[in-house]
Steps between C-alpha positions, in 0.01 A plus 500: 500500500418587877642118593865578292510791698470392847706187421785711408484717821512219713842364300773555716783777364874382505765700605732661305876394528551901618230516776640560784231265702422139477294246566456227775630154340703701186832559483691729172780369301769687433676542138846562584501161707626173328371164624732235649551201351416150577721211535372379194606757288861545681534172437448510170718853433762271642497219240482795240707748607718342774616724827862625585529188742458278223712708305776497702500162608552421110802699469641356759454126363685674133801619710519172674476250214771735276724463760444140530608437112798671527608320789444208328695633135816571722517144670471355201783674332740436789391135457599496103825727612607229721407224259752631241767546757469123558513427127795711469724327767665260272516687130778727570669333244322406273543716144246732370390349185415193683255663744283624195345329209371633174114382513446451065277225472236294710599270757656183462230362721249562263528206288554303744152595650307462156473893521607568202364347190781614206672279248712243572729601192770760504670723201821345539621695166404821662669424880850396305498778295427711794149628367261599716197272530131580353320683706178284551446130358191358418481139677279415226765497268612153584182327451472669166585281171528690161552302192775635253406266191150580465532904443697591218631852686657274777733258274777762515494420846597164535831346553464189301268440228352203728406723745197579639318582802659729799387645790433870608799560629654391248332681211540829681876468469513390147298792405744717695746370339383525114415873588831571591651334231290730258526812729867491694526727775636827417802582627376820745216234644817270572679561828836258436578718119457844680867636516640574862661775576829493497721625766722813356831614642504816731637765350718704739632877424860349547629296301693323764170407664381352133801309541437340806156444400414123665440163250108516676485853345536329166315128532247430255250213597600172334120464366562793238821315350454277159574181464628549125873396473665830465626445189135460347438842707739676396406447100172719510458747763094427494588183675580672805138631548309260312530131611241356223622233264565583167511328196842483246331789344481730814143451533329386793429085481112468446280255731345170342175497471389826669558822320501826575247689234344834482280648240625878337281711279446377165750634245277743293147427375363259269668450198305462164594181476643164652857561587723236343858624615639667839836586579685708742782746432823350599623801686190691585164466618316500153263252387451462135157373400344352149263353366269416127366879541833583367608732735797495759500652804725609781437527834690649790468248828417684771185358708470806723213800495424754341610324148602184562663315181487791273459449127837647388457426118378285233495459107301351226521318209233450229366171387767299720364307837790454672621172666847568631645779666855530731770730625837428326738408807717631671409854516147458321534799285353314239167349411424166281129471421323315195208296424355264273647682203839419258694826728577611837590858614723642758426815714872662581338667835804721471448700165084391462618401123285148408693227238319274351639143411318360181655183431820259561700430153471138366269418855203633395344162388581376874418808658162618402384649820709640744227550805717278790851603543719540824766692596832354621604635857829627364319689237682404213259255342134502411361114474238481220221198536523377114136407327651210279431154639730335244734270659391587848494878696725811464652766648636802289762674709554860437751802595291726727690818375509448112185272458761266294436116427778299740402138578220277486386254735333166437311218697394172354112380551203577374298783565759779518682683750268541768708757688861592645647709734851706536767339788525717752858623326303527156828325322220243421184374499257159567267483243208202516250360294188423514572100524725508778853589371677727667869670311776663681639735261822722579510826321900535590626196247132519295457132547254271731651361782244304657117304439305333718158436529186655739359180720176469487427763222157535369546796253717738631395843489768768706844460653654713771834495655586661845742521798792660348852438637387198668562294204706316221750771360499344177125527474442860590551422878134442546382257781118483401288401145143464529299310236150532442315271269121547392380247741557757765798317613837761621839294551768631708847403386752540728846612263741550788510116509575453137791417395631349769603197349587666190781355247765679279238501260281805523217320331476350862489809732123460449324173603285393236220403669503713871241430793333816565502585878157586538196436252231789574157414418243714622430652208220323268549745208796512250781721649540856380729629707820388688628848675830481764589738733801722484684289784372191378308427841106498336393369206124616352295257336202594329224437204325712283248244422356515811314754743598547872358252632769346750526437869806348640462275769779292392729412841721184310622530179544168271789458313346320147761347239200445248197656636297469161569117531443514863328124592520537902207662672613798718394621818095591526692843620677565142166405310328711677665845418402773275738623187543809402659711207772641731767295810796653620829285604745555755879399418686267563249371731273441167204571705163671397366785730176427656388883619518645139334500284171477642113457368458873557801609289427720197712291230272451220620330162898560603616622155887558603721510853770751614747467730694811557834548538683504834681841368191673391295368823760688697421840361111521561325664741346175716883375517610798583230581788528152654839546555611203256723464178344097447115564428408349217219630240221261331351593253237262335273608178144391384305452173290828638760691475581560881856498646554379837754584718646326843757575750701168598680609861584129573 
């Protein structure tokens, strides 16, 4: 303890920063002094920081190098100035239009280089028609080979029936071109039908100024005149807005092959029954429906929401399916309908009071059923299908207003009389039977006046006759007669050319044995139905016998004298297609449509075909919205009792 002491007494004691003494070989440092700095660290605050030397020797490098660029900026633009005054020298002359050029494509160069690797092929249809080109082409397309023989869709598209493989290029177009055949351009899509305005005279407060009104005041562009004769103008006033053929009947002329189709509503539900009979009101848009659940009814046509083709009425019978049911032209304030029964009645739509017709006196042998009868077109006579097979067929003719006995009608062969139909002037009738034979009987002098015989004819089955007007006057003035037979064959006669070699004797105003125009054969069932058009421009084939089953892919049609005795194999094309129960045919062309009926249309067991009048087609509610007096209504019937209904707009 005594060393710790004496070792801290001998320590020396250090001053305090306040003494006011110090120390030999001390000195005090000072708080409120700061150090200097070494080179060293100056340098380094340099690098870091910089110093207002550096500074300002950088701003002036900025300020000289800025001033250096736009030094340079100017002499250049007096260089270009003075360029263009040297170009300019010699093109005081020249026109505007040639100094300029519209740049709308790539450079002709670019070929030429191997820059550009597009086809070698150009749309000459669309340059010459001044169409614009596509937009982008696939080189590809060139090298590209599609065969049209081996698929079944692409037939249609072929030229000739030895056709086969095309390129890309060429496949493109000919689908174009088949869409556009199906789907035309409308007319608001189409720049050259769009009306131009036409220029309109000033109209001036004075009338002297009206006066002197100048001819350019008044000029109407050349493009907007017809080029009808102006006596053909002048005969209907529609012709100066509407520049569409028409037909002799004032309806627009149909396209071959290609038809223009849509589907309405359905007329009313689904009957009890199969419908055996459909007719349309001469004068209005009523369809009259029947069938074996012995009831009629009447619908209003009118294939627009909230009702469309309203049930208007309908009556009943007990016990008596009915077969046959039609409005009594012209005015079709009547209604025939019977059945499989030894009366008819008539429906007077005027009054609602019924008759019933029981029998024919001294007939009744020869008359036992009265289920197919047909109305003439004049509506005086009512054509009776007799049920006696005694020396050939019959035809009772009766007055349509007293239900009296007036003429009858025979056909040699056996079989019967398979069926007949009115002329078009209903003075007369063709009746055939089931053999072959074919009478031309004239209701005016009650006599026949012509027989010939069906080529070709495998028991007949239905006759139609169409194309009124358009024919021999002195056999109803009808130009068409279609045949069917139950082979499935349908001959077109063509009457317009009969009796041109014809004699003093009237026995020869009808050839005895005529070549039909076209023989139809795309039907493999026996025919049940031969239905013409108003205008005589379609004629509907169809077969009961048969579901829908169709396709048409048909691009040639062959024209077959005998086809049941046919010998010579056809094309692998025409053995190839698919029948169906139901064809349409344009006229005069004689050619079947390929776009309709399809696989996917709802036809069923066709149990009866409607055309409707071009009168009542006027009044309805599609013509009238479409803007068109010419549609056409279709109306085809099933064993299920459904009614279809379609629009024909051309």
């Amino acid at each position: 303890m005594s060393r710790m002491k004496s070792r801290q007494s001998t320590a020396p004691i250090a001053a305090s920063p306040t003494s006011d003494h110090s120390d030999s070989g001390f000195e005090g440092i000072d708080s409120d002094e700061s150090l200097e700095k070494d080179e060293t660290e100056l340098e380094l605050e340099k690098l870091v920081f910089g110093d207002e030397a550096g500074f300002q020797e950088g701003l002036s490098a900025y300020k000289r190098n800025s001033l250096t660029i736009d030094h340079e900026g100017v002499e250049e633009d007096q260089r270009g100035v003075g360029q263009l005054e040297e170009l300019g020298e010699g093109i005081e002359g020249v026109d505007d239009a040639d100094l300029f050029f519209l740049d709308s494509g790539p450079s002709a160069v670019a070929p030429e280089l191997g820059l550009l690797q597009g086809p070698t092929s150009v749309d000459d249809d669309d340059r010459a028609g001044g169409k614009d080109g596509p937009a982008w082409v696939d080189s590809d397309d060139e090298r590209i080979m599609v065969s049209l023989a081996s698929h079944p869709r692409l037939r249609k598209l072929r030229i000739t029936e030895s056709e086969d493989l095309i390129n890309g290029t060429e496949y493109t177009k000919r689908l174009q071109r088949h869409f556009e055949r199906l789907y035309p351009v409308p007319d608001w899509a189409n720049p050259s039908t769009i009306a131009k305005p036409k220029k309109r005279r000033r109209s001036n407060a004075s009338d002297s100024s009206s006066r002197d009104a100048s001819a350019d005041d008044m000029s109407i562009d050349s493009d907007d005149l017809s080029v009808q004769p102006l006596a053909k103008l002048l005969q209907n006033a529609t012709d100066l807005i509407k520049t569409t053929s028409t037909s002799p009947s004032g309806r627009k002329r149909l396209r071959p092959e290609v038809i223009d189709i849509q589907r309405t509503k359905d007329v009313g539900l689904a009957q009890p029954s199969s419908i055996t009979s459909l007719t349309f009101h001469p004068l209005h848009p009523l369809l009259l429906s029947s069938g074996p659940a012995s009831t009629l009814f009447l619908h209003h046509i009118s294939p627009h929401p909230p009702n469309p083709n309203p049930l208007l009425t309908s009556l009943h019978l007990r016990s008596t399916p009915l077969s046959t049911s039609a409005f009594l032209p012209p005015d079709g304030a009547k209604i025939f309908f019977s059945g499989r029964r030894r009366y008819f009645h008539t429906w007077n739509l005027s009054s609602g009071k019924i008759d019933k017709v029981s029998r024919i006196y001294g007939h009744g042998d020869e008359q036992r059923t009265m289920e197919r009868f047909k109305l003439s077109p004049c509506g005086r006579w009512m054509g009776l299908v007799g049920s006696g097979r005694k020396g050939g067929g019959m035809v009772n003719v009766l007055d349509a207003r007293t239900c009296q006995w007036v003429a009858e009608v025979r056909v040699e062969g056996r079989g019967g009389a398979a069926d007949f139909a009115w002329w078009g002037d209903g003075e007369g009738m063709v009746i055939l039977g089931k053999g072959g034979e074919a009478v031309e009987w004239d209701g005016r002098e009650k006599r026949t006046v012509g027989r010939w015989m069906d080529e070709g004819a495998v028991g007949t089955t239905v006759v139609a006759l169409g194309g009124r007007g358009r024919g021999l006057k002195a056999l109803g003035g009808d130009r068409w007669l279609a045949v069917g037979s139950a082979s499935g064959v349908v001959n077109l006669y063509d009457r317009a050319s009969w009796g041109a070699s014809a004699r003093t004797d009237e026995d020869e105003l009808v050839p005895p044995s005529p070549k039909p125009k076209r023989a139809f054969d795309h039907l493999t069932t026996p025919t049940s139905h031969l239905v013409f058009s108003p205008d005589g421009q379609l004629l509907v084939m169809a077969s009961q016998w048969k579901r829908d089953a169709l396709r048409l892919g048909m691009t040639r049609l062959f024209a077959l004298p005998q086809p049941h005795l046919l010998l010579s194999p056809l094309p692998s094309s025409f053995r190839k297609l698919k029948y169906g129960p139901l064809h349409t045919v344009h006229l005069p062309s004689c050619t079947v449509y390929r776009n309709w009926p399809t696989a996917s249309t709802p036809l069923g067991r066709i149990t009866a075909v409607a055309f409707s009048p071009l009168s009542s087609s006027s009044t309805t509610s599609s013509a009238s919205d479409s803007g068109s007096d010419s549609d056409l209504m279709l109306a085809v019937a099933n064993e299920q009792g459904k009614i279809r209904l379609w629009e024909i707009r051309g």
